[in-house]
C-alpha positions as CSV (number, residue, x, y, z in Angstrom):
1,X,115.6,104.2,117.3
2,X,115.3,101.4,119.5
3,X,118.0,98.8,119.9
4,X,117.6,96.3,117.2
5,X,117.8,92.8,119.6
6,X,114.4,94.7,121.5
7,X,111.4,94.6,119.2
8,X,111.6,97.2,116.4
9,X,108.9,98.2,114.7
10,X,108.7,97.7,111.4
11,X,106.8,98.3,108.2
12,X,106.2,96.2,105.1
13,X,105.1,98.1,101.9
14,X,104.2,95.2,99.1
15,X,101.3,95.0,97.4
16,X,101.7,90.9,97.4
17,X,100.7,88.8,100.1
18,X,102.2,86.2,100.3
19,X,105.2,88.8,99.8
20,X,104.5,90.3,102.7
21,X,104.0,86.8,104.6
22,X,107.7,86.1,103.7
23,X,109.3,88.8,104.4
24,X,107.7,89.2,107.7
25,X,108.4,85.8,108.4
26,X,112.0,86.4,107.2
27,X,112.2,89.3,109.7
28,X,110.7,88.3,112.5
29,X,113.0,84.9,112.9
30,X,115.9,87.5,112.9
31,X,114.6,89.4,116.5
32,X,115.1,87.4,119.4
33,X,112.6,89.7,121.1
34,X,110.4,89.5,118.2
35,X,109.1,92.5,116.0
36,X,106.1,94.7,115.9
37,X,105.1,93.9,112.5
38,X,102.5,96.7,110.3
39,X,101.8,95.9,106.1
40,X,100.3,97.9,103.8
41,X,99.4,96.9,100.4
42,X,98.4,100.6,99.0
43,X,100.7,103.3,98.2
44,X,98.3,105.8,100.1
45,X,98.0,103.8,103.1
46,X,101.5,103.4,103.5
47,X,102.2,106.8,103.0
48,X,99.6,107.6,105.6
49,X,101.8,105.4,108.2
50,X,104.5,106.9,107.4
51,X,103.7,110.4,107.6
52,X,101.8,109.3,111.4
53,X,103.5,106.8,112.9
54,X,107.4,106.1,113.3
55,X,109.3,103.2,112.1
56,X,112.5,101.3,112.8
57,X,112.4,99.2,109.4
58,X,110.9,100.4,106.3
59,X,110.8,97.5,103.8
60,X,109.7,98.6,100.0
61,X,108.1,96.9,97.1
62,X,109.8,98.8,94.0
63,X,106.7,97.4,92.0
64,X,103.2,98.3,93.3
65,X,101.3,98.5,90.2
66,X,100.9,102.1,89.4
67,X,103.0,103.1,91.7
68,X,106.9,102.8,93.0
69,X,107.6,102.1,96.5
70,X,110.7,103.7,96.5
71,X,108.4,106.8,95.5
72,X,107.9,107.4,99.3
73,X,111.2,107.6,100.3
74,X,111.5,111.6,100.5
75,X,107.8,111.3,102.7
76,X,110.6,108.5,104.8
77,X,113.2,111.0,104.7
78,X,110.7,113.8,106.1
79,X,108.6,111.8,108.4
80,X,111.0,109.5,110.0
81,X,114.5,110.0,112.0
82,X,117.4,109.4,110.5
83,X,118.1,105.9,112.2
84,X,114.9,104.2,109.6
85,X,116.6,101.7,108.2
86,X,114.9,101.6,104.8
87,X,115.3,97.8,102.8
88,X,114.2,98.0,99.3
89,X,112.4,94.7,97.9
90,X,112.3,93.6,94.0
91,X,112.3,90.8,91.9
92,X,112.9,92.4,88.7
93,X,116.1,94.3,86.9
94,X,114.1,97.0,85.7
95,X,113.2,97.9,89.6
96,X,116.6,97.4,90.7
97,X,118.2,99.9,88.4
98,X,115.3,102.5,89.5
99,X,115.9,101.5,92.8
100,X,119.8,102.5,92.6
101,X,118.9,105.7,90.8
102,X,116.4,106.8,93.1
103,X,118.1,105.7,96.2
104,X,121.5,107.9,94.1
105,X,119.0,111.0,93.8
106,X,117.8,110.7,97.5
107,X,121.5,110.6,98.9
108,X,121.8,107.1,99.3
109,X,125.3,105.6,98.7
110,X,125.5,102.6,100.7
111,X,123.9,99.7,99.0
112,X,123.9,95.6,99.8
113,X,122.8,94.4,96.3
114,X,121.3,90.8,96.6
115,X,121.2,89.5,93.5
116,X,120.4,86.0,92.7
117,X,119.0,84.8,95.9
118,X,115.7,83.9,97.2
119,X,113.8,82.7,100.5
120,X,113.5,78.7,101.1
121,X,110.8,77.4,102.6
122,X,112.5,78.3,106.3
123,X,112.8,81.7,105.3
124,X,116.2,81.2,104.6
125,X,118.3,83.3,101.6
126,X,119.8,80.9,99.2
127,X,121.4,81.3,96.0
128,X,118.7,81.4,93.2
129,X,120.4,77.8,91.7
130,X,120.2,76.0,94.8
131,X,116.8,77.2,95.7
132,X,115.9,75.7,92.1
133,X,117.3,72.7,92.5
134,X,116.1,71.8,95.7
């Protein structure tokens, strides 16, 4: 994997938009050498990147309709070297908790649970109350 400060390459999974717009906004402010930047909003096409193309970053949706994001992590686990840094992405309980279970079943046992937060409007995390209030 290349050194995080170059440009890594990274790959958003979301089947939102304008979910995809922040998080690669979010992202991208964090390289100083910028990113290479790919989104998918289909389960197939993402899996098709995955399975043809490597990745620094791998950023999930755990709600895509029909389908889970974190359902590709074993084609990640297969397709990808070990140095993928995979983020997973929800905004409901419900994901989180099958998030944690499938990241548990997968081998997983580091996780930085974010709970509460949310992007401002300069793509900054705040805590959910203040981005309410403001």
């Amino acid at each position: 994997m290349k050194d995080l400060q170059s440009s890594p390459k990274i790959l958003i999974v979301d089947d939102t938009l304008s979910d995809q717009k922040s998080v690669a906004a979010f992202l991208t402010r964090n390289f100083v050498n910028g990113c290479d930047i790919h989104t998918v909003d289909k389960y197939s096409a993402a899996k098709k990147k995955i399975r043809n193309e490597k990745f620094d970053i791998i950023t999930l949706d755990g709600n895509m309709g029909l389908e889970c994001g974190y359902n590709l992590i074993p084609d990640i686990q297969r397709f990808q070297t070990t140095r993928c840094i995979i983020i997973m992405i929800t905004g409901t309980q419900s994901c989180i908790d099958t998030g944690l279970l499938r990241g548990a079943h997968f081998g997983f046992i580091k996780y930085d649970i974010q709970q509460d937060v949310k992007l401002n409007e300069a793509f900054e995390l705040v805590p959910l109350r203040q981005a309410e209030s403001a």
